[in-house]
N, C-alpha and C positions, 0 to 999 in steps of 0.2 A: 152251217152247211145248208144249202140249198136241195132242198128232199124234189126226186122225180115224184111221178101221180104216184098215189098207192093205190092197189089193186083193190077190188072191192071187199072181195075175202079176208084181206092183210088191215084191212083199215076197221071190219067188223072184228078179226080178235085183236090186235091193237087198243082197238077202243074200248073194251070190257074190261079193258084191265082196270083191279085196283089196287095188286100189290104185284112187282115186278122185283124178280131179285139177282143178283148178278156173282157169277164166278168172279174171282179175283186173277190169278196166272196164269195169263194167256185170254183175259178177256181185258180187264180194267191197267193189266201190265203187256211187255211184250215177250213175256212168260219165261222171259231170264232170269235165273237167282242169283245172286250176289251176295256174297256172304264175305263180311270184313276178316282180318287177321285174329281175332278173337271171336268169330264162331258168330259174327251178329248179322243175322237177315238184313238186305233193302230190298226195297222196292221203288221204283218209279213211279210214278203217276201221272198222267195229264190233266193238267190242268182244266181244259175244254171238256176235257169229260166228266169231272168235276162241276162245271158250273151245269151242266145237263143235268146232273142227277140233282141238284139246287134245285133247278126250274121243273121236274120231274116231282120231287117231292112238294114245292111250293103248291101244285097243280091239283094233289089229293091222294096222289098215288103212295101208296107203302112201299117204301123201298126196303131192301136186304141183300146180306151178302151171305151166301154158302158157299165154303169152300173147304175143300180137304186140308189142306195144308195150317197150320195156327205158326201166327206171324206179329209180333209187337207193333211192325208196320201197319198192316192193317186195320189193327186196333184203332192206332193215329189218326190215319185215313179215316175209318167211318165214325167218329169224335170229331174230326175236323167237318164231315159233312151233314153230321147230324144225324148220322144213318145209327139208330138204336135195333135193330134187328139185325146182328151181329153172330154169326153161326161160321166156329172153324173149327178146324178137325173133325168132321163132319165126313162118317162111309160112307152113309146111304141120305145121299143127297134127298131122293122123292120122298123116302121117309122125315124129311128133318121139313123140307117143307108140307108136307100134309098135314103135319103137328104144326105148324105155323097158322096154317088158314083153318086149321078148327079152333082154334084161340083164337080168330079173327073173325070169327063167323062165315069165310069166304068157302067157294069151291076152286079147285083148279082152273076150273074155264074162267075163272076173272083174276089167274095169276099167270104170269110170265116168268120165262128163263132165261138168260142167257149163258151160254157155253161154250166149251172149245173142243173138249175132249171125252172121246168114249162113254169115261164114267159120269158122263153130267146126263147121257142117253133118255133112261130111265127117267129124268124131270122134264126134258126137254120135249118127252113125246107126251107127258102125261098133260103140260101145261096148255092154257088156253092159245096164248104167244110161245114163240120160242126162238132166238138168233143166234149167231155166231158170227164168226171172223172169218174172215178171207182163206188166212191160214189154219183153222179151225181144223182138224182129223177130217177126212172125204167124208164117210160114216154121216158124222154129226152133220155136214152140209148138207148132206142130202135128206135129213129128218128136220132142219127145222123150217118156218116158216119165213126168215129172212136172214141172210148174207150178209153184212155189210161192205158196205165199196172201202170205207177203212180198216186200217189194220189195229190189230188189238194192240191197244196202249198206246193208241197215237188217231183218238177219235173214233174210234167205234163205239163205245158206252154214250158219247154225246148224240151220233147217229141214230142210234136205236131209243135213244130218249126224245128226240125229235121226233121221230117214226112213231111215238106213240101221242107224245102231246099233237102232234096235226091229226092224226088217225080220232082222236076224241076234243078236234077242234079249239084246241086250245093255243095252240104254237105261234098264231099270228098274235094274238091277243100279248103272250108273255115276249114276245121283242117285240113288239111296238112300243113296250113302257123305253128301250133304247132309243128309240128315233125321236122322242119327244123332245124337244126344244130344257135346254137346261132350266130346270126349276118350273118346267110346265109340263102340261100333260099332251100328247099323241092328239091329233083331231081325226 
């Protein structure tokens, strides 16, 4: 995705960040459950959103998932991406991250949320970053600090990983290693 200018405000908490963590349905899905004839959760994923939080964590940033819901899927998902901060069934979201970033040394203002709904509220204003989705609850649009133009579970987590890696100058750097001539390096 082809990111517009970021504002200067969005680009200063953007760029603080060092641990960013993300809702799961309705952020990282398009917040459908599906549930097989024996009782067995799926989930979707996208794949583009996927390779963003790669290049998100490649970059230095802590990634995490908090979410209400506990899901075998999810588990999968954050094993297949590497993501070891791993937090489900999870009430009180800002609580589950405040004990996060005091194990980490950090403060809120160098952590980020993303979210969709009501109860994500509470992290989303306390954090340094904070996004949603298109479809996101009005509420939560209107408290965080960016939108995305994609809709959850179909490129928004890619969006807002982009949004941070250019916000802390990084974004050109990790796709130019694409453009390089095969078996060489970008000039």
């Amino acid at each position: 995705m082809i990111l517009p200018a970021i504002a200067p405000q969005l680009r200063a908490r953007a760029g603080a960040l060092r641990l960013m963590g993300f809702d799961v349905d309705g952020v990282m899905t398009d917040g459908t459950l599906w549930f097989s004839a024996q009782g067995d959760e799926m989930k979707g994923f996208n794949t583009l959103d996927g390779h963003g939080l790669k290049m998100l964590a490649e970059s230095g940033v802590t990634l995490a998932i908090i979410t209400g819901r506990r899901s075998r899927a999810v588990e999968l998902r954050a094993a297949n991406l590497g993501i070891k901060l791993l937090l489900q069934g999870v009430e009180n979201k800002h609580e589950a991250m405040r004990q996060l970033l005091a194990g980490h040394g950090l403060s809120f203002s160098e952590a980020g949320y993303m979210g969709d709904d009501v109860v994500d509220l509470p992290l989303l204003r306390a954090c340094g970053f904070s996004a949603s989705v298109p479809n996101g609850h009005a509420l939560v649009r209107q408290h965080v600090d960016h939108v995305t133009l994609a809709a959850a579970g179909h490129g928004a987590v890619r969006e807002v990983c982009e949004l941070i890696l250019a916000a802390q100058g990084r974004l050109d750097d990790m796709l130019a290693a694409y453009l390089a001539p095969a078996g060489g390096v970008a000039s």
